[in-house]
C-alpha positions in Angstrom: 0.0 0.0 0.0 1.3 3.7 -0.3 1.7 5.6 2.6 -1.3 7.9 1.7 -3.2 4.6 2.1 -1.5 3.8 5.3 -2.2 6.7 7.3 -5.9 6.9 6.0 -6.5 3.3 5.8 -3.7 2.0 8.3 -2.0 -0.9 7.5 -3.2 -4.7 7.9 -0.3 -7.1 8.7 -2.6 -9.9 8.1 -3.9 -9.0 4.6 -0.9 -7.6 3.3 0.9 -11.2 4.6 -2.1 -12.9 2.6 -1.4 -11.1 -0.4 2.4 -11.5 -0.4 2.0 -15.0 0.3 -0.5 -15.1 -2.9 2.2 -13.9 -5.1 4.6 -16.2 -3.9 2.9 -19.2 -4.8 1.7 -17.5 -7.9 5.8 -17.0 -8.8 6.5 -20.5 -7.5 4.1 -22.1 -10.0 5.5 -19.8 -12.7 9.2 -20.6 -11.8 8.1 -24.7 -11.6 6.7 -24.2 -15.0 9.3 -22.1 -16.5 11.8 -25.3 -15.0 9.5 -27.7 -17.1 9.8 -25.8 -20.5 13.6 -25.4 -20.0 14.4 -28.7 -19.3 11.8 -29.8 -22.6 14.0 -27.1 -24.8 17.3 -28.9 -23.8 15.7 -32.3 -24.7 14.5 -30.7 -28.0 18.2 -29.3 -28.2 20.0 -32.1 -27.8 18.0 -34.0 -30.7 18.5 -31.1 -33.0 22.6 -31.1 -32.3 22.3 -35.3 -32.8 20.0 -34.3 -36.1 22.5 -32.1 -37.5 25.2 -34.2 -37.1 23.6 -37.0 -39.0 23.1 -34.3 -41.6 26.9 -33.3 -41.6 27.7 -36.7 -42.1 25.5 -37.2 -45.0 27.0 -34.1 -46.6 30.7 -35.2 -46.3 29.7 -38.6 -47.7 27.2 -36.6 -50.7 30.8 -34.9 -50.9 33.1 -37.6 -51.7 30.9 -39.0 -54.0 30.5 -35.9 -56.1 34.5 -35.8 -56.0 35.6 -39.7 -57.2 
């Protein structure tokens, strides 16, 4: 709350502990779900770098049989 609010209002520890504990669980369940899609784009990553590989392999032997 600002402090206008304070000194018309006054301040309630009790809702203001209810409201920061909201937003902690409300972060928490972002933070868990921003832990899920990281570790699915490292999954995803990993096949892409194992993908490309393959491909560089198939280029170097498209390569040497373009060169005989």
């Amino acid at each position: 709350p600002s402090a206008e609010e304070v000194a018309k209002d006054g301040f309630y520890l009790g809702a203001m502990d209810a409201k920061l504990l909201q937003k902690i669980e409300e972060l928490t369940l972002y933070t868990i779900g921003q832990q899920k899609e990281i570790e699915q784009l490292k999954k995803e990553n990993i096949e892409i770098k194992q993908l490309n590989q393959k491909l560089l392999e198939v280029y170097k032997r498209l390569e040497k049989l373009e060169n005989q």
